[in-house]
C-alpha positions in Angstrom: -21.0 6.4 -5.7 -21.4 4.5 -2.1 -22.2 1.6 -4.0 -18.7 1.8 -5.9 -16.8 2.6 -2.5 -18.7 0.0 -0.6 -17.1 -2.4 -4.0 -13.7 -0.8 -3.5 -13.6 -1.6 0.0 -15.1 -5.2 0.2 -11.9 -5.6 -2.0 -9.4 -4.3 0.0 -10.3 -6.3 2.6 -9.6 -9.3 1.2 -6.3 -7.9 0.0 -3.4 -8.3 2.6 -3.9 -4.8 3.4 -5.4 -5.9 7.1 -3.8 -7.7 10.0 -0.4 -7.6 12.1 1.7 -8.5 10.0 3.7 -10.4 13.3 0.5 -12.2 14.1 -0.7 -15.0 11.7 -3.9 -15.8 13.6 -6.9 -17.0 11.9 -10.1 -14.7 11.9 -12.3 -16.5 14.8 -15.1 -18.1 13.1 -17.8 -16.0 15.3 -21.0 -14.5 14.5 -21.9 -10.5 14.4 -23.8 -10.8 17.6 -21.1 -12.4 19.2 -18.7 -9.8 17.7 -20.3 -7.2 19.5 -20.4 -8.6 22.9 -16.8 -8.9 22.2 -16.3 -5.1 21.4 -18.7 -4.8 24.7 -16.1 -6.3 26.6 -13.7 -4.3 24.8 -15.3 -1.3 26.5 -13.8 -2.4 30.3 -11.0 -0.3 32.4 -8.4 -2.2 31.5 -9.2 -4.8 28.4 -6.5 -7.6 28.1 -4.1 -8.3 25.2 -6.1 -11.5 24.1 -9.5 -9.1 24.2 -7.8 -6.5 21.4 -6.3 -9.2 19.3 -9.8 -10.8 19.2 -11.4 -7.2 18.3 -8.1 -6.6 15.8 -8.6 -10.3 13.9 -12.7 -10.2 13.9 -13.0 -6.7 12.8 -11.5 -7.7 9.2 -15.1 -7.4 7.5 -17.0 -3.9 6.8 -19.3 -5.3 8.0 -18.2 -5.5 11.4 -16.1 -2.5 11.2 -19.3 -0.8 11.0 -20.3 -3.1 14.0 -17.7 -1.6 15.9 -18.3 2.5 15.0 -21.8 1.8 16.4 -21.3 0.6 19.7 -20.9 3.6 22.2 -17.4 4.5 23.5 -15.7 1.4 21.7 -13.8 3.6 19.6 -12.6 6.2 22.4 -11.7 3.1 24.3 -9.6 2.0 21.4 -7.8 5.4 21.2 -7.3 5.4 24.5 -5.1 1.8 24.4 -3.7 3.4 20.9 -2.0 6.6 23.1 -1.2 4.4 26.3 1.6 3.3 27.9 1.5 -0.4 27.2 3.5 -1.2 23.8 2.0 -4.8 23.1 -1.8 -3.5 23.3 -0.3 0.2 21.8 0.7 -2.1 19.0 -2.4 -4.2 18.3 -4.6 -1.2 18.6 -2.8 0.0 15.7 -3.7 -3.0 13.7 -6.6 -2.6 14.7 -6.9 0.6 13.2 -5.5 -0.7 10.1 -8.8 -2.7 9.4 -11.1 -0.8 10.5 -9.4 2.3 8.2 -11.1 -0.2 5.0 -15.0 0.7 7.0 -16.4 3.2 6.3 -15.7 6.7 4.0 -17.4 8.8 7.5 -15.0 5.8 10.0 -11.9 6.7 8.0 -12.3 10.5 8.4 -13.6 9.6 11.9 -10.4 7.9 12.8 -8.2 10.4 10.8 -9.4 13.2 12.8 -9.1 11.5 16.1 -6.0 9.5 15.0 -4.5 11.2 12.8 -1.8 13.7 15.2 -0.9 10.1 17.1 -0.1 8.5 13.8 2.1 10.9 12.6 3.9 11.1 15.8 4.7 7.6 16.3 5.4 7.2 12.4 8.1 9.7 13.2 9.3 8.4 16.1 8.1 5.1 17.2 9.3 1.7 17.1 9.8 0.0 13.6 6.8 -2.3 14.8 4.7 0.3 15.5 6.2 2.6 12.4 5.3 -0.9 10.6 1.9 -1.0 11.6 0.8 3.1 11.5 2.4 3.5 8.1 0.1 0.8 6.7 -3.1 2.4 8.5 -2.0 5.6 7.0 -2.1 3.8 3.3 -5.4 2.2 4.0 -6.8 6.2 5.3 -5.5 7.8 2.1 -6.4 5.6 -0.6 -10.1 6.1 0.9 -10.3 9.3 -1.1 -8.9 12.8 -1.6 -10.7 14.6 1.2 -9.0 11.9 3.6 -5.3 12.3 1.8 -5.8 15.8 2.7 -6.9 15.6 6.2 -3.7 13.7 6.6 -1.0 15.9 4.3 -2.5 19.1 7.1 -1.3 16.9 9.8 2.3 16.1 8.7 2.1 13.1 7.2 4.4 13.0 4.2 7.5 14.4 5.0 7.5 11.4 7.8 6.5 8.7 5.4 9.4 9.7 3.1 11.9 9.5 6.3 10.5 5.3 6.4 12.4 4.7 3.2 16.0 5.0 5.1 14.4 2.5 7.8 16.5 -0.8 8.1 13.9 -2.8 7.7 12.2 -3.8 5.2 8.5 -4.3 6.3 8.8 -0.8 7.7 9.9 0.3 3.5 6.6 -1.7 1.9 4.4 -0.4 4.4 5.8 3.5 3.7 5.8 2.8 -0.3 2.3 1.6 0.2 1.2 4.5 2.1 3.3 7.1 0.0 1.4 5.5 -3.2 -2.2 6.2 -2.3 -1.4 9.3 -1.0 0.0 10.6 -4.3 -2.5 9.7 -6.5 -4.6 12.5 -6.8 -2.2 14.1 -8.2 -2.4 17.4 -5.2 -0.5 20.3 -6.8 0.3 21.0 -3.1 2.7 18.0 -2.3 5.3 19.2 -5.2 6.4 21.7 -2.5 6.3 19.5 0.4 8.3 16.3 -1.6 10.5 18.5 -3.1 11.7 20.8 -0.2 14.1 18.1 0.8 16.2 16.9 -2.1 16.6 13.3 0.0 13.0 12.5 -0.7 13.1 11.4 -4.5 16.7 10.5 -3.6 15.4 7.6 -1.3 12.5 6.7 -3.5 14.9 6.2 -6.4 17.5 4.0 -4.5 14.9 1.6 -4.0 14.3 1.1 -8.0 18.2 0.2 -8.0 18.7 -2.7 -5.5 18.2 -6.0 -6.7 17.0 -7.9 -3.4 13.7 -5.9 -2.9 10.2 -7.5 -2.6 8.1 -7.0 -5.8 5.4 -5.3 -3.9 8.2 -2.5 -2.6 9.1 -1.7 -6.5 5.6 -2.1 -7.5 4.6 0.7 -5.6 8.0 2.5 -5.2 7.5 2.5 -9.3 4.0 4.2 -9.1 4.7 6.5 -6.8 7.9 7.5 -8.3 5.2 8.5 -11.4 2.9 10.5 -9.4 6.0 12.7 -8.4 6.5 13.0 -11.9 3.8 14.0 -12.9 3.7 16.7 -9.9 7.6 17.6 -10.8 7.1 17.8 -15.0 6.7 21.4 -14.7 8.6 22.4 -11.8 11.4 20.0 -10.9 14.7 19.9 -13.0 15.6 16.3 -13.6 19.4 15.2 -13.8 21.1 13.0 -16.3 21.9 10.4 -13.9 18.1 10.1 -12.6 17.0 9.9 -15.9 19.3 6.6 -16.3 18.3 4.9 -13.1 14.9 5.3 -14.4 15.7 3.6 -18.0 17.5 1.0 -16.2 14.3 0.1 -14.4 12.4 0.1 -17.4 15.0 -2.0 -19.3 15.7 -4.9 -16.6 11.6 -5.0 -16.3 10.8 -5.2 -20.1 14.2 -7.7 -21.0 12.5 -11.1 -19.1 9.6 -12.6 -20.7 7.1 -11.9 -20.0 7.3 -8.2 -19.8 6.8 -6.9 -16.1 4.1 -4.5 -16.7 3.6 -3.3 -12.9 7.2 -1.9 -13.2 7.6 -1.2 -17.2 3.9 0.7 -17.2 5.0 3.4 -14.3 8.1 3.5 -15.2 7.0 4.3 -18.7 4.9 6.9 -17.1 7.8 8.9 -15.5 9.6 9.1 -19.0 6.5 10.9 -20.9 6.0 13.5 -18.1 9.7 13.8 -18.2 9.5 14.5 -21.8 7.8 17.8 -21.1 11.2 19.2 -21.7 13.0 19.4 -25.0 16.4 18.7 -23.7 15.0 15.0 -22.4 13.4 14.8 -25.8 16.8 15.2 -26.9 18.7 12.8 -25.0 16.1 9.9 -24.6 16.4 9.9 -28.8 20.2 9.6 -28.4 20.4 6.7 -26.2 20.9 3.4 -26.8 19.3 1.5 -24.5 15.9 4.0 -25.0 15.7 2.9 -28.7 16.3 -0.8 -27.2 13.6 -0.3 -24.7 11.4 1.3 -27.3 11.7 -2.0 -29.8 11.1 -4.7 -26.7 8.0 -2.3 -26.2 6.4 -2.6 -29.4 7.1 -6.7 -29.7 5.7 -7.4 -26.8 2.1 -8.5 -25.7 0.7 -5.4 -23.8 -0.7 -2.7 -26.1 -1.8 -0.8 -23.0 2.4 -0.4 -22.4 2.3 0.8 -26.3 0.2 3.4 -26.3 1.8 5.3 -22.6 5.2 4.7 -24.9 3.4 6.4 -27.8 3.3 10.1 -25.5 7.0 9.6 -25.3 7.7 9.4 -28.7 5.2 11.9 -29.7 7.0 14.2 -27.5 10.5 13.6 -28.9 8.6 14.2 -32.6 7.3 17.4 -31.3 11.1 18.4 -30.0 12.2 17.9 -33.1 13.9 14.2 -33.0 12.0 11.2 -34.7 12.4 7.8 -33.4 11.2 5.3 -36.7 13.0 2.7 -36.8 12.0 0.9 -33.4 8.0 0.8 -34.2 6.4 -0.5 -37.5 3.1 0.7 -39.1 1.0 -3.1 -38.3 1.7 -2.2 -34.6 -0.2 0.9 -34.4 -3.0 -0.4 -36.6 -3.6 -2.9 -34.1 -3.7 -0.3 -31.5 -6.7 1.4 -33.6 -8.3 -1.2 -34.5 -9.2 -2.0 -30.8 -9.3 1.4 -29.8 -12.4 1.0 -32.5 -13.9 -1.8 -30.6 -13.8 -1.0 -27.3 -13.8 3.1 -28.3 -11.1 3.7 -26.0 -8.3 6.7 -25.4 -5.6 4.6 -26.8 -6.7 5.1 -30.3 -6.2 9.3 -29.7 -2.5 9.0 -28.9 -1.8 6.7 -31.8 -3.5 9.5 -33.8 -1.8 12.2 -32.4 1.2 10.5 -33.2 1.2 9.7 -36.8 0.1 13.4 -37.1 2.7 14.4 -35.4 5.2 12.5 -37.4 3.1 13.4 -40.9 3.7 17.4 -40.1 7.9 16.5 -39.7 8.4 14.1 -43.1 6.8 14.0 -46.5 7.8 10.2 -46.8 5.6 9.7 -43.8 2.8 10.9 -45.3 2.9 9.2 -48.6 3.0 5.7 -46.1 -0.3 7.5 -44.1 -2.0 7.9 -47.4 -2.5 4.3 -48.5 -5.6 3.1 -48.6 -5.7 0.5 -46.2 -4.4 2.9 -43.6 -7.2 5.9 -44.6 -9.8 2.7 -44.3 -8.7 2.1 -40.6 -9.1 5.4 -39.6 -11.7 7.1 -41.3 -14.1 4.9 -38.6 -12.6 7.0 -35.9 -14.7 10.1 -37.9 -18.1 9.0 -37.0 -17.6 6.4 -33.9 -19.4 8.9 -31.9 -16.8 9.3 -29.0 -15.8 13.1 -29.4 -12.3 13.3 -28.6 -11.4 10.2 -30.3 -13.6 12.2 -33.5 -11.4 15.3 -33.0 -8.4 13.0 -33.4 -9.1 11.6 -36.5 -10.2 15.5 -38.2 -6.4 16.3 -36.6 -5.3 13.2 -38.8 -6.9 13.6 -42.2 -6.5 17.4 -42.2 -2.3 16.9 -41.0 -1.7 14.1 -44.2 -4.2 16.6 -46.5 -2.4 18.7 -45.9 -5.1 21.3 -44.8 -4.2 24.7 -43.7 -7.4 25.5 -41.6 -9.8 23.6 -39.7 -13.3 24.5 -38.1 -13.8 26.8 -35.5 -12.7 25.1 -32.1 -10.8 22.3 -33.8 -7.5 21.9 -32.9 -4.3 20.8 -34.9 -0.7 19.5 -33.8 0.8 22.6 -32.7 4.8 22.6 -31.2 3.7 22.7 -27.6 5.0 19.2 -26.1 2.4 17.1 -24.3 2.0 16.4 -20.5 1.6 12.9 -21.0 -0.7 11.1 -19.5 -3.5 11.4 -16.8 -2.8 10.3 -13.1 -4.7 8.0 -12.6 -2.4 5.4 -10.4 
C-alpha cells in the first residue's frame, strides 16, 4: 500500500500539478542538506519573499517535502505567513502548500487539518491569485485518498469550489475543475446532497462542456467530473432533455475528428450509461439521431475500451425495451472477447451481458449467437478461471439455450436496468 502511494505521488510530482503557476523559476539545483538549512532560515521572525520562493521551488520532491515536516516549527512558521497580512508571501506560501500537499499521506492530513478552514475561506473569498493557487492545493489534498476528501467536504469545501466555475478567469476554472475531479472520485453518497442543493452547480459544470475556446485540460476534467456526479445523481437526480443533449453534443464533436478524443468521449460515455438507469432516457437516446451516429463512430473506431463503456448503454436501452442493431456488427464484439480472453479482463462480461440481453428480446438474434464460430469464442469464457467473467458466459449459453433454470446462486438477465459502470475516475 505505501509503496503504491509513495509510486502515485513520485508521479504527481513530476506532473504540472506543483509550482506558482505566475512564477516560472527553475528548481535551484541544491542538495538536501543545503535544503534544510534553507527551511532553517525559513524558521526566522520575519523570512523574506526570496527565502519562501526558495522553500516553494526546492520543496518539489517527496523527498524534501518530507525534509521539510521534520524540521521543528517550519511548518507552523509556514502557516503563520499562509494567514498573514502580506499578500505576496500569503501567496507563495500557498504554493508552497501546493507541493508539499504531493508528501506525505500523514503531511496531507497534517496540512488539511491545520490548513484546511484557511483554504476554504480564501477559496471563497480571496483574490483570483490566491483562489488560483488554494484551489489547486485543494486538488493535490483530495486526490491523496478518501479519508483526506472527507476531512475537506466537513470543512466546506465543495460548495466553494463549484462557485470557481463562474470565476473570470480561466486559471482560476482549471484549477477548480481539477480540484472538483479528485474530490468526486470516490464516489461519496454524501456529496449528491451537497452538489445538488443548488441547481447552479451542475449548471456551471455543464456550460463549460459547451464553449469552444476552453483549455483541453478544463474539459478533460470538467468531463470526468461531470461523470462522477452522474453516477451520484443516477438514482436521485432527474435529468432534463436539454442536459441530456449538451452531453451528446460533447460526445459527438469529441468522437467526429480523428483520432477519437478519448479523455472527453470515455467520460462522457460514462454519464450516458448511468443516465440510462431510467427507462424514459432509454427511450429517447434510441430515438435520436445523432445517438445512433455517435454509436456507429464508436464501434469504427480504435479504442475498444470506449466500446465496451458504450456496450452498458445499449444494454440498458435493450433492457428498456428498445434495440439499437444496426450501428454495431457481430466481428466487433468478437474482438472485444477475444482480448477480454487474453488479458481476462471485465470488458468481456459486458459484451456477454449484452448479447444475452439482446438473445432474451429476438429469436433472429439467437439463431446468429448459435453459429459455431460464435459458441467457439465464448465457450473459453466457461473455464478461464476468472469467476465473474465464468458467471457471464453460464448467463450466455443458458439465455441462447434457452434454459429456464440455472444453479443455485446463478444469475440470469432479469428486466432490472444496470447502473453502469464502476467509478473509478
Amino acid at each position: 500500500m505505501n509503496v503504491y502511494r509513495k509510486e502515485d505521488r513520485d508521479a504527481r510530482f513530476k506532473q504540472q500539478r506543483l509550482c506558482l503557476q505566475e512564477v516560472k523559476e527553475l528548481i535551484a539545483d541544491i542538495t538536501i542538506d543545503e535544503f534544510k538549512e534553507l527551511v532553517l532560515r525559513f524558521k526566522e521572525k520575519n523570512p523574506s519573499l526570496d527565502t519562501i520562493k526558495a522553500i516553494k521551488n526546492n520543496c518539489c520532491t517527496s523527498t524534501r517535502a518530507e525534509a521539510f515536516f521534520r524540521t521543528d516549527g517550519a511548518f507552523e512558521a509556514l502557516i503563520s505567513i499562509f494567514i498573514g497580512k502580506n499578500a505576496n508571501k500569503q501567496l507563495e506560501a500557498a504554493a508552497c502548500l501546493t507541493n508539499l500537499a504531493c508528501g506525505s499521506h500523514k503531511a496531507a492530513q497534517r496540512i488539511i487539518k491545520r490548513a484546511g478552514p484557511y483554504l476554504v475561506c480564501f477559496i471563497g473569498s480571496g483574490s483570483c491569485y490566491l483562489q488560483d493557487q488554494c484551489a489547486w492545493a485543494v486538488g493535490n489534498l483530495a486526490d491523496d485518498c478518501f479519508d483526506c476528501f472527507s476531512l475537506l467536504k466537513v470543512q466546506g469545501i465543495m460548495p466553494v469550489l463549484f462557485t470557481l466555475l463562474k470565476s473570470p478567469s480561466k486559471e482560476v476554472i482549471k484549477s477548480a475543475v481539477h480540484a472538483l475531479h479528485a474530490c468526486t472520485k470516490y464516489g461519496d453518497p454524501e456529496l449528491g446532497s451537497i452538489i445538488f442543493a443548488d441547481s447552479e452547480n451542475l449548471k456551471n459544470l455543464l456550460s463549460l462542456l459547451q464553449q469552444n475556446d476552453v483549455e483541453k485540460i478544463i474539459l478533460h476534467n470538467a468531463a470526468f467530473t461531470l461523470s462522477n456526479i452522474c453516477y451520484l445523481s443516477s438514482q436521485h437526480f432527474e435529468v432534463s432533455n436539454e442536459e441530456i443533449q449538451i452531453i451528446l453534443n460533447c460526445l459527438h464533436k469529441s468522437i467526429s475528428n480523428c483520432p477519437v478524443d478519448i479523455s472527453i468521449a470515455l467520460p462522457m460515455t460514462r454519464c450516458l450509461g448511468f443516465m440510462t438507469t431510467r427507462y424514459e432516457i432509454c427511450h429517447y437516446l434510441s430515438e435520436h439521431s445523432m445517438f445512433n451516429f455517435c454509436a456507429t463512430q464508436i464501434f469504427r473506431c480504435e479504442f475498444d475500451c470506449l466500446k465496451v463503456e458504450f456496450l452498458w448503454i445499449l444494454t440498458n436501452i435493450a433492457v428498456s425495451g428498445k434495440i439499437v442493431l444496426d450501428v454495431i456488427n457481430m466481428n466487433s464484439l468478437l474482438k472485444i472477447l477475444d482480448t477480454s480472453l487474453f488479458f481476462l479482463d471485465c470488458s468481456g462480461v459486458q459484451v456477454l451481458y449484452y448479447l444475452s440481453t439482446l438473445a432474451t428480446k429476438s429469436e433472429d438474434i439467437i439463431k446468429i449467437l448459435q453459429q459455431d464460430d460464435i459458441i467457439q469464442r465464448i465457450s473459453p469464457f466457461l473455464i478461464c478461471g476468472e469467476k465473474t467473467l465464468q458467471q457471464a458466459a453460464k448467463t450466455f449459453f443458458c439465455v441462447i439455450r434457452k434454459q429456464e433454470f440455472l444453479h443455485k446462486n446463478e444469475v440470469i438477465i432479469t428486466n432490472e436496468l444496470f447502473a453502469s459502470r464502476p467509478i473509478c475516475m
